[in-house]
N, C-alpha and C positions, 0 to 999 in steps of 0.2 A: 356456476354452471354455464358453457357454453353451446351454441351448436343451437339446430333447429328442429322441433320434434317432426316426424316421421309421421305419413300417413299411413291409418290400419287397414293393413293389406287384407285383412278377412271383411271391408265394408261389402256389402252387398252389391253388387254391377249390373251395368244395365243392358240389356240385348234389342233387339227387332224383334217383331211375333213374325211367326213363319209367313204369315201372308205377307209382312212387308209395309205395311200400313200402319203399324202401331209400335209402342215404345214400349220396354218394359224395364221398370223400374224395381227392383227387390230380388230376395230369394226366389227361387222357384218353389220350394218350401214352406215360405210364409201363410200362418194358419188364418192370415187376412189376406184376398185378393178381392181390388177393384176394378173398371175397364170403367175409364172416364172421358168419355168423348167432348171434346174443350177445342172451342174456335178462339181463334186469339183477340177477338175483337165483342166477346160474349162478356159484358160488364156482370152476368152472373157469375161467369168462370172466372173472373177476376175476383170475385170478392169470395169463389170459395175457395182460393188460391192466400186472399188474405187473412181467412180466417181459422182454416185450417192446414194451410201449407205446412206450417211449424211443424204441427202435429206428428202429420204426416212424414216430415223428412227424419224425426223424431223415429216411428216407427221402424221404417225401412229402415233406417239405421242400426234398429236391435234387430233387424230380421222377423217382426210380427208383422209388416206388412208388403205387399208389392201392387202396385201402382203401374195397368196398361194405359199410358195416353195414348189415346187415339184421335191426332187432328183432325177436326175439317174445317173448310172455307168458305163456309155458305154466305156469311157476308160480307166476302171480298166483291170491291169492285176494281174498276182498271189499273186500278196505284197498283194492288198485290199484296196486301197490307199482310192480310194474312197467311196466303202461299207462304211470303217472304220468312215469317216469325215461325211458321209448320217446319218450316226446311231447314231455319235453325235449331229448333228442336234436333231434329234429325241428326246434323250436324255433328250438336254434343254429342251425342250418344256414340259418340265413337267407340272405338276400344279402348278403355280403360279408364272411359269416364264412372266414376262408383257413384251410387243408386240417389246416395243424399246429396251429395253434388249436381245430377239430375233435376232434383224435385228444387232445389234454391235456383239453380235458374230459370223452371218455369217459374216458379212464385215473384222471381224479379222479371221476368217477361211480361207477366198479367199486372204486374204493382206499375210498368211504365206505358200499361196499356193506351192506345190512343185512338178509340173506334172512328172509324171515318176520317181518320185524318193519314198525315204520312209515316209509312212505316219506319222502324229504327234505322239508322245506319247501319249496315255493313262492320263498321268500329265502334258502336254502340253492341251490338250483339254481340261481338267477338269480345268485348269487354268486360260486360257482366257474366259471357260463359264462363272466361278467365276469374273472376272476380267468385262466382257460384264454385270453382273447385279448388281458392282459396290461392290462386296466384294473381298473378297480372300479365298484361299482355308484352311487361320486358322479359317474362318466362319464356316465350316462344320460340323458338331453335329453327326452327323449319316449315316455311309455308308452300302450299301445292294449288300455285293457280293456273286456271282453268280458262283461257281465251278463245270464244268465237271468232274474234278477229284479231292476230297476232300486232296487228298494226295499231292495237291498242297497249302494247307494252309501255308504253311512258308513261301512262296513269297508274301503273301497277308502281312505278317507282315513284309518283306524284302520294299514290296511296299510303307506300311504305312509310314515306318521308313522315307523314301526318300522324300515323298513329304507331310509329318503333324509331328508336333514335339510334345511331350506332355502338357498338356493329350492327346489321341488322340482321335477321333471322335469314338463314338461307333459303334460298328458294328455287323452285321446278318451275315452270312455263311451259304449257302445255296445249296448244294449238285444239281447238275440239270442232 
């Protein structure tokens, strides 16, 4: 047998709740719903990330359950530690990230937790998203970044260089 198996396009996907503020992870369906408000620097939420993340990706995965994260940042201080980890979150949740894919990478966000200290890299988070939906980051085809100051474009190639080897993924530059 050759070739590589295919993901099952029926997994459950993830949305935004209408307000905007939370993730949602599972069926709309699922005859289990929970709304888990989790700061990325709560070593409680980390360990219930370690102890029942499995579980849980488990569930959503058959569709018995769905999972709203709702970030906050109450113990961020000026680093951003946890804005930084909240907005990756977000991130993933793009279109087309599925539900169990979602919940592996919060449970590898909380398992590299680092309260009070410095938040992941940039290439650290893009890594375990990739790694949480079961690729890597020589999968990536297309990136879309985002410059406050276009005069910053040599670090975007300084960036590229560090974490994609050629060819490199293409990319948009986007003055904002």
């Amino acid at each position: 047998v050759t070739g590589s198996a295919l993901r099952d396009p029926d997994l459950p996907g993830v949305t935004l709740t209408a307000d905007g503020f939370g993730i949602i992870a599972g069926r709309p369906d699922a005859p289990a719903q929970i709304e888990v408000y989790t700061e990325p620097q709560c070593t409680h939420c980390a360990h219930l990330q370690d102890t029942d993340g499995p579980e849980m990706k488990s569930l959503i995965a058959l569709g018995l359950l769905t999972v709203t994260y709702r970030p906050v940042t109450f113990l961020d201080t000026e680093y951003g530690y946890s804005a930084k980890v909240a907005n990756a979150m977000f991130l993933a949740a793009a279109h087309g990230t599925s539900a169990p894919a979602l919940q592996a990478y919060v449970a590898t966000l909380w398992g590299h937790q680092n309260p009070g200290g410095s938040a992941p890299s940039d290439g650290q988070l893009a890594g375990w998203a990739a790694d949480a939906a079961g690729g890597s980051l020589a999968d990536v085809v297309k990136l879309n970044v985002f410059l406050v100051d276009l005069a910053n474009f040599a670090k975007v190639n300084e960036t590229m260089a560090r974490y994609f080897s050629e060819p490199f993924p293409a990319r948009a530059a986007v003055g904002v």
